[in-house]
C-alpha positions as CSV (number, residue, x, y, z in Angstrom):
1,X,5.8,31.9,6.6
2,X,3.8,29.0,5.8
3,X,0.5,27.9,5.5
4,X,-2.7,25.8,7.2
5,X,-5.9,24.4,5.8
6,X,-9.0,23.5,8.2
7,X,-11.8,22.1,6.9
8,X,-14.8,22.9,8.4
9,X,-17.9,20.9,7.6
10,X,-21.7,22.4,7.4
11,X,-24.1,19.4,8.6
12,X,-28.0,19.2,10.0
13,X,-28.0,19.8,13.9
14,X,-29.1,17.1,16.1
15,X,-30.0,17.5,19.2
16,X,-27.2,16.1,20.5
17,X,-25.0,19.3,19.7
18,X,-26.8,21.0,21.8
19,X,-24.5,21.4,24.5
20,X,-21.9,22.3,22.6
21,X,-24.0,25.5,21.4
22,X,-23.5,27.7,25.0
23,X,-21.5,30.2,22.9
24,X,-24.4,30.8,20.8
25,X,-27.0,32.7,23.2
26,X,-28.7,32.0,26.9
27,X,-30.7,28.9,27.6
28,X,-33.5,30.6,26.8
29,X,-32.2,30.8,23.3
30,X,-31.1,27.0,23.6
31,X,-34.1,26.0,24.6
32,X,-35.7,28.0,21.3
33,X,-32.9,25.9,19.4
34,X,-34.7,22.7,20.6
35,X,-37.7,23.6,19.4
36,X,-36.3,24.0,16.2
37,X,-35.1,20.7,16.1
38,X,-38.5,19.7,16.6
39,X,-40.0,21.3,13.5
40,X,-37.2,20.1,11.3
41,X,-38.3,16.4,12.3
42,X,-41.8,17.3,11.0
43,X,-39.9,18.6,8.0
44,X,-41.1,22.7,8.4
45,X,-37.6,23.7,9.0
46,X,-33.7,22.6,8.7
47,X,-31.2,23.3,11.5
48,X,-27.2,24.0,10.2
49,X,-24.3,23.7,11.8
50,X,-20.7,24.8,10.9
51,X,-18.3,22.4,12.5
52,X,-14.2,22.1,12.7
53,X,-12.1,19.6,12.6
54,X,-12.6,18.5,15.8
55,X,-16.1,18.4,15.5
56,X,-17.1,22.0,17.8
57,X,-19.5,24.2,16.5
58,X,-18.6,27.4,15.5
59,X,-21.2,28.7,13.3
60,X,-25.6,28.0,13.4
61,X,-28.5,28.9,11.8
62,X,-32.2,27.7,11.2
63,X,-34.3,27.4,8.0
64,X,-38.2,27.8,8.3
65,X,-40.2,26.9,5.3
66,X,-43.7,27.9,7.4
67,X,-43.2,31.8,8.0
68,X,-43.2,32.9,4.6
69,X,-45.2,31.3,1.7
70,X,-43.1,30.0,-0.9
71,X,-39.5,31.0,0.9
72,X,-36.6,29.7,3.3
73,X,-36.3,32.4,5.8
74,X,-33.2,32.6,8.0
75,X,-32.8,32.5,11.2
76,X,-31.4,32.4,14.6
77,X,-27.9,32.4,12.6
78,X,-24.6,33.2,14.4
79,X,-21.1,33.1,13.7
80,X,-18.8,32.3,16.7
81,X,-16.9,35.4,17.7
82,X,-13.5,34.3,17.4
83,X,-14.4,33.1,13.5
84,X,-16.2,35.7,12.2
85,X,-14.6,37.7,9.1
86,X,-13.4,34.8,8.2
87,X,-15.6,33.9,5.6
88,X,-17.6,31.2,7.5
89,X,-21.1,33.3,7.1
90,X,-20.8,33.7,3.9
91,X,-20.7,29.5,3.6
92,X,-23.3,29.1,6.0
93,X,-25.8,31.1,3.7
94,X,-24.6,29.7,0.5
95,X,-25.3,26.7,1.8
96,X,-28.8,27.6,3.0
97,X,-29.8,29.0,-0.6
98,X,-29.0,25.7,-1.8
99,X,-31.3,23.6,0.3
100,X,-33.7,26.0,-0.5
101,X,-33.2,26.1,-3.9
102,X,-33.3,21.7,-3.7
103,X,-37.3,22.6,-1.8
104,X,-38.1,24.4,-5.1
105,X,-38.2,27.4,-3.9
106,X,-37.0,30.2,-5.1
107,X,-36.5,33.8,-2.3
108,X,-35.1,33.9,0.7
109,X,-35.6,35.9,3.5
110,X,-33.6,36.9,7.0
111,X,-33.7,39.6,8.8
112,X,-31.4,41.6,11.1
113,X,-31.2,44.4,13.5
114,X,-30.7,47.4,12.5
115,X,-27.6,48.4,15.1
116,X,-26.0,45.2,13.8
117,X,-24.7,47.0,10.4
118,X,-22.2,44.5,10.1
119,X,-24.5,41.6,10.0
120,X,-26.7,43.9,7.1
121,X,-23.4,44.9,4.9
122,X,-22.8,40.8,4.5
123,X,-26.4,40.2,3.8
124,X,-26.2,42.9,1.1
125,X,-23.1,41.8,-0.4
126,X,-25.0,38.3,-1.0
127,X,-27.4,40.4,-3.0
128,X,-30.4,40.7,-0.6
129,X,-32.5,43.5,-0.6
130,X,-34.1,45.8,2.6
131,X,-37.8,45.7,1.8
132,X,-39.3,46.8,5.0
133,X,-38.5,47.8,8.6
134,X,-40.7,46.7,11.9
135,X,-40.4,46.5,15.4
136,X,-39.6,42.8,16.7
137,X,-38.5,41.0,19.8
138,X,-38.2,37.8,21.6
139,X,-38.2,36.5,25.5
140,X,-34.5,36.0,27.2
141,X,-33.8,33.7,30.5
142,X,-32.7,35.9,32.8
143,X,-29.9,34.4,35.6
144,X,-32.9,34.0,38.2
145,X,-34.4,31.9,35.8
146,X,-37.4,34.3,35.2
147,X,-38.1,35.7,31.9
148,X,-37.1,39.0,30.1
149,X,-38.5,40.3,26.9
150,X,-36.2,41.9,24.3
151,X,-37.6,44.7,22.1
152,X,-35.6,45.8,18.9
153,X,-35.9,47.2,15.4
154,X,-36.2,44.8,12.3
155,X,-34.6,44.8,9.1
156,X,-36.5,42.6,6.7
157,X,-34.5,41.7,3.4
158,X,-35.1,39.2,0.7
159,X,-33.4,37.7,-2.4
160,X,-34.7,36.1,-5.4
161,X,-32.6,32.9,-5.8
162,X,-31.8,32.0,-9.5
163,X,-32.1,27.6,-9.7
164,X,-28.7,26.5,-10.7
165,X,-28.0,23.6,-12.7
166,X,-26.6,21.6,-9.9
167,X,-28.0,22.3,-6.5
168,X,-25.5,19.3,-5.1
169,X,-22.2,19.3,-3.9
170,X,-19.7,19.6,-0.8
171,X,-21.0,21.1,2.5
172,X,-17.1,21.7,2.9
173,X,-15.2,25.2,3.6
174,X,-11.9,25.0,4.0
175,X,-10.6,27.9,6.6
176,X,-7.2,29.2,5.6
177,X,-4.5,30.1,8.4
178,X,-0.8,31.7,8.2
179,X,1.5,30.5,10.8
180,X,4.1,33.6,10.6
181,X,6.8,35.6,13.0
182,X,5.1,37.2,15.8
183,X,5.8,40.7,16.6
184,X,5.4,43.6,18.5
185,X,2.3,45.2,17.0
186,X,0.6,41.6,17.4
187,X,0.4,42.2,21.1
188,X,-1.0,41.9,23.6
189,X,-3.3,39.9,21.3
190,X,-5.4,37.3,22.8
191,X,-2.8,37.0,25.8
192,X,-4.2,40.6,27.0
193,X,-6.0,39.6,30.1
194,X,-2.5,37.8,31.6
195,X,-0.3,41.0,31.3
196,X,2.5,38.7,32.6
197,X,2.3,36.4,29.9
198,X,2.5,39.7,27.4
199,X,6.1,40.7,29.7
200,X,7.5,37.8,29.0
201,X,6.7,37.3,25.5
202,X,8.1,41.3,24.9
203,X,11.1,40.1,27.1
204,X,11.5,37.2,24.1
205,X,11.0,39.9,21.2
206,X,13.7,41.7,22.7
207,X,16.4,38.8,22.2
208,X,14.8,38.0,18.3
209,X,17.2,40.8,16.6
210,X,20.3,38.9,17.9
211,X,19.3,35.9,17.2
212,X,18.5,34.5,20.5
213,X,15.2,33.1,20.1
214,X,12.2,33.1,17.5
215,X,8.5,33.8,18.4
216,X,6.4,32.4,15.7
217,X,1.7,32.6,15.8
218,X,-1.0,31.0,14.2
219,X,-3.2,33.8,12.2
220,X,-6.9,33.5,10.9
221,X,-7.9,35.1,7.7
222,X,-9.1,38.2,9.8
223,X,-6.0,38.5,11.6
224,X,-6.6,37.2,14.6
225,X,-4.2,35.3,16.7
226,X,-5.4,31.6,17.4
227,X,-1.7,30.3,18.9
228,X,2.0,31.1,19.2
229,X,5.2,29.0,20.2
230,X,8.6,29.9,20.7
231,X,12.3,28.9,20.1
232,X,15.0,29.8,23.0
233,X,18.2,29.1,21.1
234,X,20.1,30.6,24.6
235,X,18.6,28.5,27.2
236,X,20.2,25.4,26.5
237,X,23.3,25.4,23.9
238,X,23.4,23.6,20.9
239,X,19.3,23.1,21.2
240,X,16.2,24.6,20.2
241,X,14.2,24.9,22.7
242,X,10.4,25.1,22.4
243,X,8.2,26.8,25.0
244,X,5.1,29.6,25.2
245,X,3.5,27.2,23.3
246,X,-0.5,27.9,23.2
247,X,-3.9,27.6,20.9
248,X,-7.0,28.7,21.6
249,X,-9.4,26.8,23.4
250,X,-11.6,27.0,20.7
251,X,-9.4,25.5,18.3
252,X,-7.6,22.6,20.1
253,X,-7.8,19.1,17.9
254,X,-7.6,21.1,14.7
255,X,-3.7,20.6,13.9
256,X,-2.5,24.2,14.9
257,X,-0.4,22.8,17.5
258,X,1.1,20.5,15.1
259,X,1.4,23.0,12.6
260,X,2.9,25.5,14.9
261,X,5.6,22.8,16.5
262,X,6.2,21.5,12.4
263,X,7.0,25.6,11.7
264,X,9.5,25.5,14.3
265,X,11.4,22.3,14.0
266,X,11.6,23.5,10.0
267,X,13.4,26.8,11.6
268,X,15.6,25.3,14.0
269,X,16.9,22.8,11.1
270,X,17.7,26.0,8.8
271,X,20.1,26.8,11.1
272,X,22.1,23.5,11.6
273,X,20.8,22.9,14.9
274,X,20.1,19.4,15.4
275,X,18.8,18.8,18.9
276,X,14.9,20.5,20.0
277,X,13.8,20.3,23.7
278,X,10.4,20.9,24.8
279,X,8.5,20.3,28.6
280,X,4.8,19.8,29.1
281,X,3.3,19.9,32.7
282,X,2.5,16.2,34.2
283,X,-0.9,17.6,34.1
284,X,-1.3,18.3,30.3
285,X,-1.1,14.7,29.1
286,X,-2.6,16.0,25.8
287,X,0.4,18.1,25.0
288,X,2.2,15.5,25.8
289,X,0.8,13.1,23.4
290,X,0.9,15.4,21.0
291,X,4.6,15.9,21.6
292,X,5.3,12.2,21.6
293,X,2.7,11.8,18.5
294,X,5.5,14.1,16.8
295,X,8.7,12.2,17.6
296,X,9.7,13.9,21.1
297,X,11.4,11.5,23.5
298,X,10.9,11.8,27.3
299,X,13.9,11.6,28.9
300,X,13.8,13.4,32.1
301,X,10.8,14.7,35.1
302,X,11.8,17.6,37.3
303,X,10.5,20.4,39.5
304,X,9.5,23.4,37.7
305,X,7.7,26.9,38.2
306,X,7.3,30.8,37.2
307,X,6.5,33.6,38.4
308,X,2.8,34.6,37.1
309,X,0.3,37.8,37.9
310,X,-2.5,37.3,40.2
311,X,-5.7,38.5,40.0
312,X,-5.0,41.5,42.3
313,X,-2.1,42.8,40.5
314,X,0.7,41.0,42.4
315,X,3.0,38.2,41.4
316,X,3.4,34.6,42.8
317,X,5.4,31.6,42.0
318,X,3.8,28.9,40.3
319,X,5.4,25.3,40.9
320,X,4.4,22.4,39.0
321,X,6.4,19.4,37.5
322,X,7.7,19.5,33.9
323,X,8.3,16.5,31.7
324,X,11.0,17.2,29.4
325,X,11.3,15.4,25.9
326,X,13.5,15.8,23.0
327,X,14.3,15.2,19.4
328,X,17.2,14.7,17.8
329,X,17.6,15.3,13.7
330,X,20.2,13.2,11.9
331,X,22.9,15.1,9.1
């Protein structure tokens, strides 16, 4: 088992991110996030943005210093759903009670619905305090373009903020992953809506006990699975071979792949094998690079294909072309 850092970064929005925020609500709620960005500019508010390595968004909120006299209230904040549990809320409010705290001012305030009890539990943990319960609501773009309005229950909670002696420092969190063996009880895992993907990565679980292959994944601190690759010691003697290699969308740029292929080149050397073989599809020239980035050699381009499930249930034979690379370890 080893490990991964990310660093994510907290910043101001610009309005430039803007398209990157589509995971965050409709473009009614986008549009709202505009208009945030305007106030900030006239200095009554501060936009946040949690960002990864490869500079997407996963985590938001907005700071208005003109709806409560003499505090920050928080809002419009949102954790992407892949992330959360993961201790990037938590960061994202820290960080808001600091700039806060930098204003002179000394309570914040947020509120939260009350069938969100998740979202209430973490705000209580962080030592804010339910002082009052209303009705609230906001206007939603509905797909016709006309407007919907959204009626809910309030929970209003505050917390006195004590001034520390340095409100500076790093806007940094740094994520924490576990790249360990993949098992049965993982799946089907983020793989569930391709239930031939899931069969054939069972079929590989089968030969691990003998020794035939490995089938390592990419955790986040809440256990979820974020990638997976795996090593066929049977399909070409004397080799490792690497294949089923994927990483959430979400999560591309941010070194998982590397990480992932650097866990199993480190396995395949613990057993004297000296030779690894990988393929990447002519049209994934990223993973390609990436192989290449990593030492891998082309040396060959052939027809390829498997069989994969179709929307309706049935199976059909996917051909492509497959550029196939290797690495070779010295003694």
């Amino acid at each position: 088992m080893s490990d991964l850092l990310l660093r994510l970064t907290i910043r101001d929005m610009v309005p430039a991110d803007l398209p990157g925020l589509a995971w965050s609500g409709d473009p009614g709620h986008l549009k709202a996030v505009a208009e945030m960005l305007e106030l900030a500019s006239a200095g009554e508010a501060e936009n946040l943005l949690v960002c990864l390595p490869s500079g997407g968004s996963v985590a938001k909120c907005a700071l208005r210093y003109d709806e409560n006299p003499g505090a920050g209230t928080l809002i419009m904040f949102s954790v992407h759903g892949l992330v959360q549990s993961c201790g990037i809320g938590t960061a994202l409010i820290v960080e808001c009670e600091r700039r806060i705290l930098t204003r002179g001012l000394s309570r914040a305030e947020i509120g939260v619905e009350t069938d969100n009890p998740r979202a209430q539990a973490l705000y209580e943990r962080l030592g804010y305090v339910e002082y009052a319960r209303k009705l609230g609501g906001w206007n939603y773009e509905l797909p016709d373009g006309s407007t919907g309005r959204y009626e809910t229950m309030l929970v209003d909670l505050n917390k006195q903020l004590v001034p520390a002696r340095d409100v500076g420092g790093s806007s940094d969190l740094l994520l924490g992953l576990t790249i360990r063996d993949l098992g049965p009880a993982d799946l089907p895992g983020p793989w569930a809506p391709y239930p031939g993907h899931v069969e054939a990565v069972i079929k590989v679980l089968d030969r691990v006990p003998s020794g035939g292959a490995e089938c390592v994944t990419a955790c986040l601190p809440s256990g979820v699975l974020v990638g997976k690759g795996v090593i066929d010691y049977e399909q070409d003697p004397g080799a490792g071979t690497l294949t089923m290699f994927d990483v959430e969308g979400l999560l591309h740029s941010c070194g998982i792949g590397t990480a992932l292929v650097e866990e199993c080149e480190r396995r395949i050397r613990a057993r004297g094998v000296r030779r690894i073989e990988i393929g990447a599809e002519t049209n994934n020239p990223r993973a390609q690079a990436l192989y290449e980035r990593l030492g891998y050699v082309e040396y060959a381009r052939k027809p390829g294909g498997w069989d994969q499930q179709l929307p309706d249930g049935t199976f059909g034979r996917y051909e492509t072309t497959i550029v196939h690379l290797r690495k070779e370890f010295s003694e």
